[in-house]
TORVEXDO-990739 format. One line per 8 residues: their letters; for each residue x, y, z of C-alpha. Coordinates in Angstrom, 2 decimals, always signed. Layout:
N
A) X,Y,Z; ...
% end
This chain:
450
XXXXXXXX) +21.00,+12.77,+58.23; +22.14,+15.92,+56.83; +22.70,+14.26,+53.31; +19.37,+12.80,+52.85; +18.04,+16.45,+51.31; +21.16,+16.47,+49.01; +20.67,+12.69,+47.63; +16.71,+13.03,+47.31
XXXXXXXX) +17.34,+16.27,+45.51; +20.26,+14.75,+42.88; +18.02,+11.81,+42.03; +14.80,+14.30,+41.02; +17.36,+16.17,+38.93; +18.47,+12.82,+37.31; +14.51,+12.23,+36.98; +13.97,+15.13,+35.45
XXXXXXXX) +17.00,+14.85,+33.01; +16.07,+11.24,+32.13; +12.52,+12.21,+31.04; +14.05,+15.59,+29.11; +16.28,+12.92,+26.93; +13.20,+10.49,+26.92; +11.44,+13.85,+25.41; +14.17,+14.13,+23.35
XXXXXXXX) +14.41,+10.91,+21.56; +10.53,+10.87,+21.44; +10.42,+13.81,+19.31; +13.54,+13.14,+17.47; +11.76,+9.54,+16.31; +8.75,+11.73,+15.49; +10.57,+14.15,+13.31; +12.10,+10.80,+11.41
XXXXXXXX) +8.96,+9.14,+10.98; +7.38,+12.62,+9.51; +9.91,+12.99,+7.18; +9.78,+9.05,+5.72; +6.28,+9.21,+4.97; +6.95,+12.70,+3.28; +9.45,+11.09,+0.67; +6.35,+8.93,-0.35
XXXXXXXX) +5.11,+12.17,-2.21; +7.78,+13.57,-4.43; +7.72,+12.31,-7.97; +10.30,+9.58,-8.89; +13.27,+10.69,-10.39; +14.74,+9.04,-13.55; +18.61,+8.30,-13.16; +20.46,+6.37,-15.71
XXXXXXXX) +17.26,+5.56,-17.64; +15.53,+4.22,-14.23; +12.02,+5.16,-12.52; +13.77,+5.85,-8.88; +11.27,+6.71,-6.38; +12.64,+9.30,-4.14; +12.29,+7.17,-0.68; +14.94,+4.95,-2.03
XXXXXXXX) +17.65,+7.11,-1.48; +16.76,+5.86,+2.36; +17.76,+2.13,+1.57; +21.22,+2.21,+2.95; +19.97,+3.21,+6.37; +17.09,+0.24,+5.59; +19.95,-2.53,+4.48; +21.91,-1.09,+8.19
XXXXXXXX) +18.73,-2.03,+9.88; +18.38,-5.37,+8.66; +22.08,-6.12,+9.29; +21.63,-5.03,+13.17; +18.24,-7.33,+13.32; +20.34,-10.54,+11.97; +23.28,-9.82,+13.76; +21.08,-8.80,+17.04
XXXXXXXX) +21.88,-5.70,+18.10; +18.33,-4.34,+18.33; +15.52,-6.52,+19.30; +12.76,-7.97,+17.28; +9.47,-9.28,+17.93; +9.25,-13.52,+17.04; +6.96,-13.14,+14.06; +9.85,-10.99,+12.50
XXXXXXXX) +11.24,-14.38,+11.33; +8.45,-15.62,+9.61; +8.45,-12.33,+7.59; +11.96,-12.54,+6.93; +11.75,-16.35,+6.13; +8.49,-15.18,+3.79; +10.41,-12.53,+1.88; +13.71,-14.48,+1.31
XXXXXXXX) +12.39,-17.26,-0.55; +10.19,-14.79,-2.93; +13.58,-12.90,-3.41; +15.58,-16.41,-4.16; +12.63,-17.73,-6.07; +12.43,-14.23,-8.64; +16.27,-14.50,-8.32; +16.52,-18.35,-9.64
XXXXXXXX) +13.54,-17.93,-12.45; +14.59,-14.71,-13.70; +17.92,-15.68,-14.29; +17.35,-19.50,-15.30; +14.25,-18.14,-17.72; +15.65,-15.86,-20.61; +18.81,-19.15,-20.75; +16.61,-22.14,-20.78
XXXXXXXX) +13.39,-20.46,-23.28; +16.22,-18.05,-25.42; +19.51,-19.10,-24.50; +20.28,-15.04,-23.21; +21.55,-13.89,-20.30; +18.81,-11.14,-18.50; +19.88,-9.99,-15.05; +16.09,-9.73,-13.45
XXXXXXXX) +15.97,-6.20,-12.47; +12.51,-6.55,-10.62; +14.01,-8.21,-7.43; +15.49,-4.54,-6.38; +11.66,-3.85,-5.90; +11.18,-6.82,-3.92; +14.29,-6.61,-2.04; +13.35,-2.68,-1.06
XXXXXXXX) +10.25,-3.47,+0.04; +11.14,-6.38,+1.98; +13.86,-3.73,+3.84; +11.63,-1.41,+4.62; +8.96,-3.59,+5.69; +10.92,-5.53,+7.83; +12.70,-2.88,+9.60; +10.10,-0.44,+9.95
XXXXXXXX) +8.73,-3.39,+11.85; +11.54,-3.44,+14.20; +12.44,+0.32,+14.56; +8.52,+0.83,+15.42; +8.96,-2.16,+18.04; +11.97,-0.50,+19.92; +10.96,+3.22,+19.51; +8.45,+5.24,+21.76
XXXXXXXX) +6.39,+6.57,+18.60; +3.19,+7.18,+19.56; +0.24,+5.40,+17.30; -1.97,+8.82,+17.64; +1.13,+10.67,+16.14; +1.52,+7.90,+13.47; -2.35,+7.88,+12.55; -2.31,+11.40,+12.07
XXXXXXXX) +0.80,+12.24,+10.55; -0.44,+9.47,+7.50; -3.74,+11.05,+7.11; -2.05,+14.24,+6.42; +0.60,+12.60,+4.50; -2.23,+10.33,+2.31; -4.55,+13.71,+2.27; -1.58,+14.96,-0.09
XXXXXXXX) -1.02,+12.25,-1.88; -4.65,+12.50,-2.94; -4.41,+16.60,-3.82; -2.00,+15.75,-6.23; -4.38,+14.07,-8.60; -7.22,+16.75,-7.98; -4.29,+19.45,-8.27; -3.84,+18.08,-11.91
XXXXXXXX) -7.38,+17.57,-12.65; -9.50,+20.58,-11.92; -8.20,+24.25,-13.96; -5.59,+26.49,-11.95; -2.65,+28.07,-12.35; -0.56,+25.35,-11.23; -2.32,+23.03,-12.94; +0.08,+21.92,-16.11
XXXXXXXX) +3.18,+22.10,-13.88; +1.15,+19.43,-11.43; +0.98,+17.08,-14.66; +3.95,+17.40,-15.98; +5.65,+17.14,-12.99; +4.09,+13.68,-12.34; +3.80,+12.61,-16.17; +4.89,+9.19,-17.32
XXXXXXXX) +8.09,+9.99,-19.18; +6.69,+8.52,-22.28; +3.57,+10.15,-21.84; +2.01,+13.70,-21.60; -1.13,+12.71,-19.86; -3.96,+15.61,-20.03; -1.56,+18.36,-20.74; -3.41,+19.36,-23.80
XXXXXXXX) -6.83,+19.78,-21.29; -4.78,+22.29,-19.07; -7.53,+24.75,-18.27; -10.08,+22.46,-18.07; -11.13,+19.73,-16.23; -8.84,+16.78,-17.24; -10.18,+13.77,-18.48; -8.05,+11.06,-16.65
XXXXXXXX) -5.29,+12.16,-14.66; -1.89,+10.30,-13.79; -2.08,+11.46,-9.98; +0.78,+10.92,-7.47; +1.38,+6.89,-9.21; +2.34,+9.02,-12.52; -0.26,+6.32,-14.28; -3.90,+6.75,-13.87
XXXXXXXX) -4.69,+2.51,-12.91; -2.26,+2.77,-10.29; -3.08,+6.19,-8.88; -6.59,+4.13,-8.67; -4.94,+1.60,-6.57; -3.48,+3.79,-3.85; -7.13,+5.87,-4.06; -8.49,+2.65,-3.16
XXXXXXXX) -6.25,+1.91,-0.30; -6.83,+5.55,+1.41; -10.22,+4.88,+0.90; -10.33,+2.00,+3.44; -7.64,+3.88,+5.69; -10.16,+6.51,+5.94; -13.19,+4.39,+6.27; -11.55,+2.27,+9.14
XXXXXXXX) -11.24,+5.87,+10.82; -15.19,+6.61,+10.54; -15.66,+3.05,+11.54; -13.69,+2.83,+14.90; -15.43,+6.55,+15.53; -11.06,+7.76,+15.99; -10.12,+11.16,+17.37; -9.19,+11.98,+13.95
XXXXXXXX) -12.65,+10.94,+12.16; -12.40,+14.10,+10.48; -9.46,+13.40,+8.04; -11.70,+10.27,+7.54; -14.20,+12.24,+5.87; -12.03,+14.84,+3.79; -10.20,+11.37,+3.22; -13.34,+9.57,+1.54
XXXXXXXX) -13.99,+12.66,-0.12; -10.21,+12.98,-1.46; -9.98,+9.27,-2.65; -13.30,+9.71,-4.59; -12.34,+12.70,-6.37; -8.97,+10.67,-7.79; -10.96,+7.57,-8.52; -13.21,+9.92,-10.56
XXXXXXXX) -10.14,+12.02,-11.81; -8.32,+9.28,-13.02; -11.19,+7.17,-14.05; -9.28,+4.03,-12.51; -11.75,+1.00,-12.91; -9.63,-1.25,-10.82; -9.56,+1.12,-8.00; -13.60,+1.69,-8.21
XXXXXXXX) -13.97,-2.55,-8.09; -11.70,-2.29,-4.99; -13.73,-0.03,-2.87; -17.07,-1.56,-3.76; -15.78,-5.48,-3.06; -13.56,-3.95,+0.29; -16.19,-1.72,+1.54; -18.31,-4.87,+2.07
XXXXXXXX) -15.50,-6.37,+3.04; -14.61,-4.11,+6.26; -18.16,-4.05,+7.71; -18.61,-7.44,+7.51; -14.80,-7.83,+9.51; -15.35,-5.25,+11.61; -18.76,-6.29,+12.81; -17.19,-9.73,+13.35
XXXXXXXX) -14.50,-8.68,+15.61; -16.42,-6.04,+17.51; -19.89,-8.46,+17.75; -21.81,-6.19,+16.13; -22.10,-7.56,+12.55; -26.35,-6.87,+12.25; -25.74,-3.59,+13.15; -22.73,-3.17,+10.54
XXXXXXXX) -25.07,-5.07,+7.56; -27.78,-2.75,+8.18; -25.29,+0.57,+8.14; -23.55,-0.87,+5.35; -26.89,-1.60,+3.17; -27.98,+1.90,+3.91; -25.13,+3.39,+2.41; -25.27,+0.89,-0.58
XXXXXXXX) -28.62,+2.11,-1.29; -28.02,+5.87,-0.88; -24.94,+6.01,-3.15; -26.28,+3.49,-5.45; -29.51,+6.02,-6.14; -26.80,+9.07,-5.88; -25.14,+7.37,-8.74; -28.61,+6.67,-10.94
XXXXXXXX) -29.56,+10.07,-10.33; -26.41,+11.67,-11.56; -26.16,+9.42,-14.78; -29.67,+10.18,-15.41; -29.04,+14.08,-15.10; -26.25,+13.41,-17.80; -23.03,+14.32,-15.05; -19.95,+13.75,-17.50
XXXXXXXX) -17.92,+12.04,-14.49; -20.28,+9.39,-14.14; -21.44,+8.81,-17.86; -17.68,+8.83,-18.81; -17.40,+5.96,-16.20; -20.68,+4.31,-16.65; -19.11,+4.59,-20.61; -15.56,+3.07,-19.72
XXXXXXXX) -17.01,+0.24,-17.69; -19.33,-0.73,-20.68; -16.28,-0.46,-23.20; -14.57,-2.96,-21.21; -17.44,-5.37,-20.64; -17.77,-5.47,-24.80; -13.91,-5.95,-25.14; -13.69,-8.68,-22.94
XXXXXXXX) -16.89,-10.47,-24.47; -15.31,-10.16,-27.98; -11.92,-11.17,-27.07; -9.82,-8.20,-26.50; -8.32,-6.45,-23.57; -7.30,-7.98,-20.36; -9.13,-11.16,-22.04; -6.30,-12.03,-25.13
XXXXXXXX) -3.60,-10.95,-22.24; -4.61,-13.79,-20.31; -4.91,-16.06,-22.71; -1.51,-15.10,-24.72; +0.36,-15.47,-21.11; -1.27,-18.78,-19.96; -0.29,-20.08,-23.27; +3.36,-19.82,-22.72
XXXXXXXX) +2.90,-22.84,-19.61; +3.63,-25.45,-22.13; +6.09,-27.50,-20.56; +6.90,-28.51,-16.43; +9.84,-26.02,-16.41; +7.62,-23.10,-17.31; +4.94,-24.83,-14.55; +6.82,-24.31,-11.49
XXXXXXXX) +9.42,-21.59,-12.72; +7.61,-19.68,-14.83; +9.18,-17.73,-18.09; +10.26,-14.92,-16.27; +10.48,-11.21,-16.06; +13.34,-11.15,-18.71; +11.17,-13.06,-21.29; +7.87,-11.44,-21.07
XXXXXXXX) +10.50,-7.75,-22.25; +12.56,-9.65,-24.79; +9.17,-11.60,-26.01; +7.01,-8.68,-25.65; +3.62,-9.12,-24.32; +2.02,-7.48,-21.42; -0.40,-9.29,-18.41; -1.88,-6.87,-16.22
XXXXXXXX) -4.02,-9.25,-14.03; -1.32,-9.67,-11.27; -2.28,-12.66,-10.15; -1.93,-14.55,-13.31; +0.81,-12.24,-14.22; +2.91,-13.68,-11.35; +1.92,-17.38,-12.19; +2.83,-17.18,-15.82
XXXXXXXX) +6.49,-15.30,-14.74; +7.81,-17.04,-11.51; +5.24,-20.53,-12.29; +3.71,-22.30,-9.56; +6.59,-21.76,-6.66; +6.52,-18.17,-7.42; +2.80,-18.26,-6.96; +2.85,-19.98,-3.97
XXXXXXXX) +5.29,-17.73,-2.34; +4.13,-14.61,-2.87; +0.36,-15.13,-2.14; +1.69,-17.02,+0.82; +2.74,-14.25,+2.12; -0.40,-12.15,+1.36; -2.29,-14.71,+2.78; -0.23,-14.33,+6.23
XXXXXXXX) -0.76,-10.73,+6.64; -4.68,-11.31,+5.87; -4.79,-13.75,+8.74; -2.32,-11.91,+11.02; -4.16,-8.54,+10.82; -7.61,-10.44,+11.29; -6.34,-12.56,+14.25; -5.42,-9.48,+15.58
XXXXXXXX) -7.93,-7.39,+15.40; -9.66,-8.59,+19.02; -5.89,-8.43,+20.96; -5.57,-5.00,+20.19; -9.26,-3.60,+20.83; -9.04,-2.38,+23.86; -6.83,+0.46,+22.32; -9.08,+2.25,+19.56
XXXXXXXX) -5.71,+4.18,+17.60; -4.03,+0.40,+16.35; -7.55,-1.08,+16.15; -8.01,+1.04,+13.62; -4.96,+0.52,+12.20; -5.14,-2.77,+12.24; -8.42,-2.86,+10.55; -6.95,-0.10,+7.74
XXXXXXXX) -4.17,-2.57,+7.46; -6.49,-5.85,+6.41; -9.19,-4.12,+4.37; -6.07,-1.95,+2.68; -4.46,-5.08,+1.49; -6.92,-7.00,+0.28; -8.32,-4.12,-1.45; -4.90,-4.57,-3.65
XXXXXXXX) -5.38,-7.72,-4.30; -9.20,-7.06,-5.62; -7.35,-4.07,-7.40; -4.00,-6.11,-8.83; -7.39,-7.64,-10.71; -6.71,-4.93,-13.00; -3.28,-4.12,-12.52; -0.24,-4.18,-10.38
XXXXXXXX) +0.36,-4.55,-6.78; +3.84,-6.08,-5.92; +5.45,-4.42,-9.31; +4.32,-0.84,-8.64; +7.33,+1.21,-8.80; +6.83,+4.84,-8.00; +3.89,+4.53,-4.89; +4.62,+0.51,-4.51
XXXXXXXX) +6.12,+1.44,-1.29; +3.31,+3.25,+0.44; +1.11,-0.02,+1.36; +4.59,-1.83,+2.46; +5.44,+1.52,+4.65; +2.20,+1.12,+6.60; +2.06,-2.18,+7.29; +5.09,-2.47,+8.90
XXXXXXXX) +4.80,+0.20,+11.12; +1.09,-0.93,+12.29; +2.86,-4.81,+12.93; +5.66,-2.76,+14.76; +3.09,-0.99,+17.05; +0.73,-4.27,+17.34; +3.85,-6.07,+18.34; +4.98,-3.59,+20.91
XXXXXXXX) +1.35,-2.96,+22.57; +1.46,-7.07,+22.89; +4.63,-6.81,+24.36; +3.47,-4.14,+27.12; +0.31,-5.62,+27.98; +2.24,-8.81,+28.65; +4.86,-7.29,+30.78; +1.64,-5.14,+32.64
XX) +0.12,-8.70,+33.12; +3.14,-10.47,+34.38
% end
């Protein structure tokens, strides 16, 4: 009997130290995850004559991960496979055309260098999936450690655009190497910035994507609404700053896009049309107001958006790049393979509508393949969307996660979405860590259940 206080007390102690370690290895995964999503802000580094971003110095650990999820030492949910099964035929599929195109069209050997970017983003996708799934990281820590994380991505650009003292070191630091983009403005308000991408289009991309992050944050009414709005406000300033017309089209077609989803999932779509044609009409009168007051930011763009419109109606721009590429699908090789990566650099012409930029290089199975797989993620974020409701944090993730991709693909209209080197990872580093946490809340609300 006298051993009973003695026993009772040695198991609260073990209690105690198990939730200390728990602690631990909570804050420990927290600390990792913070300083991940910081290496998506450093400018790339050039080694060997090669745009390295700096978050690829983190692939080793990546390639370990992947090894332990085939081999089964750390547990994955089931729709891992289908990712993995997704991205390995896209990787064989560049592999085979970009090696088989520059022999068969030129009879020259090209090693196709672009399937390092698909292979890194297949790593980190995929085992961000799984390291989410088996750690204890919170989704209110993950939420709010990428709104501060995106809120600097976005400072860069309006670092580089508006005069200060830091101002030319901001562009330079972030300048294409071939290019010294606004450094001649430095001390005024820079006409079209490169911003964290290092290229002004793509910088428009990623503004796009916060954008809708940000949005979905306002829209779910999150405990962190407020980095929604300095978000917004953030994204705008780049779009503006870098005068990105691909990234403007993304937010007007997506921002329909996510009230009209969002209202659909929650049963409220009336309600959502209404807000959403309130706020059409209020910016859309902003906007008149300001052109008609003669605001340089929006006459520039009002400007650039007209220059395009008469370029593509007399032939030029991304017009005679589509029909230069689509004219190289003369024969059923070039239909299902494509001419490849190594062609398009030894040939020399340039398609920046991704789309058609991916059907003219990989053909038909490339196609296939890799809008398969965007395709998937549309319908897996959107099917999930109702499962995970109940908990507002990866609701809003989730909904981020939909409207964020498929405002690329409105974007890669205009320019690049799977090639983007230096912030090409960003997207890829969110996704998987919102289909980690979706996966692991299904997993505890079935074990609760059973």
């Amino acid at each position: 009997m006298r051993l009973k206080p003695a026993v009772k007390e040695m198991k609260n102690k073990a209690i105690g130290l198990g939730k200390v370690a728990s602690s631990k290895i909570t804050e420990f995964n927290h600390n990792s995850l913070t300083i991940l999503l910081l290496l998506l802000i450093p400018p790339s580094m050039i080694i060997l004559g090669y745009n390295i971003p700096v978050i690829y110095f983190l692939m080793p650990i990546f390639a370990f991960v992947f090894i332990a999820i085939v081999a089964g030492w750390i547990k994955k949910p089931k729709i891992t496979r289908v990712f993995i099964a997704l991205w390995g035929l896209i990787i064989c599929q560049v592999l085979i055309s970009g090696i088989l195109g520059p022999i068969v069209l030129l009879d020259v050997f090209s090693f196709p260098n672009e399937v390092l970017q698909y292979v890194t983003r297949f790593l980190v996708f995929v085992g961000l999936i799984a390291i989410i799934y088996n750690s204890k990281i919170s989704e209110s820590y993950f939420i709010k450690i990428f709104s501060v994380v995106s809120l600097t991505a976005m400072a860069v650009g309006i670092l580089q655009w508006i005069p200060w003292i830091g101002q030319e070191f901001m562009l330079r630091s972030y300048a294409m190497v071939d290019r010294e983009i606004g450094i001649s403005q430095v001390g005024t308000l820079v006409s079209r910035v490169p911003g964290i991408a290092r290229h002004a289009t793509s910088t428009g991309g990623l503004a796009a994507f916060i954008f809708m992050f940000s949005l979905s944050m306002l829209l779910t009414k999150n405990r962190y609404w407020m980095f929604g709005i300095v978000g917004i406000v953030f994204s705008i300033l780049n779009l503006i700053a870098a005068q990105a017309r691909g990234g403007m089209l993304a937010v007007a077609v997506t921002f329909m896009v996510i009230y009209f989803v969002d209202g659909i999932s929650k049963r409220k779509i009336k309600a959502n049309l209404l807000k959403m044609l309130l706020v059409i009409t209020v910016v859309l009168s902003l906007l008149v107001f300001l052109y008609n007051q003669g605001n340089p930011h929006v006459v520039q763009g009002y400007d650039r958006w007209g220059r395009l419109f008469d370029q593509i109606a007399d032939g030029g721009n991304r017009y005679s790049q589509i029909t230069r590429g689509l004219s190289l699908l003369d024969s059923p090789y070039t239909y299902i393979f494509g001419v490849s990566r190594g062609f398009q650099v030894l040939y020399g012409f340039m398609l920046e509508v991704e789309f058609l930029n991916i059907l003219v290089l990989y053909g038909l199975s490339g196609f296939v393949l890799q809008y398969g797989l965007v395709l998937f993620l549309l319908y897996y974020f959107y099917k999930n969307l109702r499962l995970v409701a109940k908990n507002n944090t990866i609701y809003t993730l989730t909904l981020a996660s939909f409207s964020g991709l498929f405002s690329y693909q409105v974007f890669s209209t205009a320019y690049y979405f799977f090639r983007e080197i230096n912030v090409g990872l960003y997207p890829w580093v969110f996704f998987g860590i919102t289909i980690g946490l979706i996966e692991r809340y299904k997993r505890n609300i079935s074990n609760l259940e059973k």
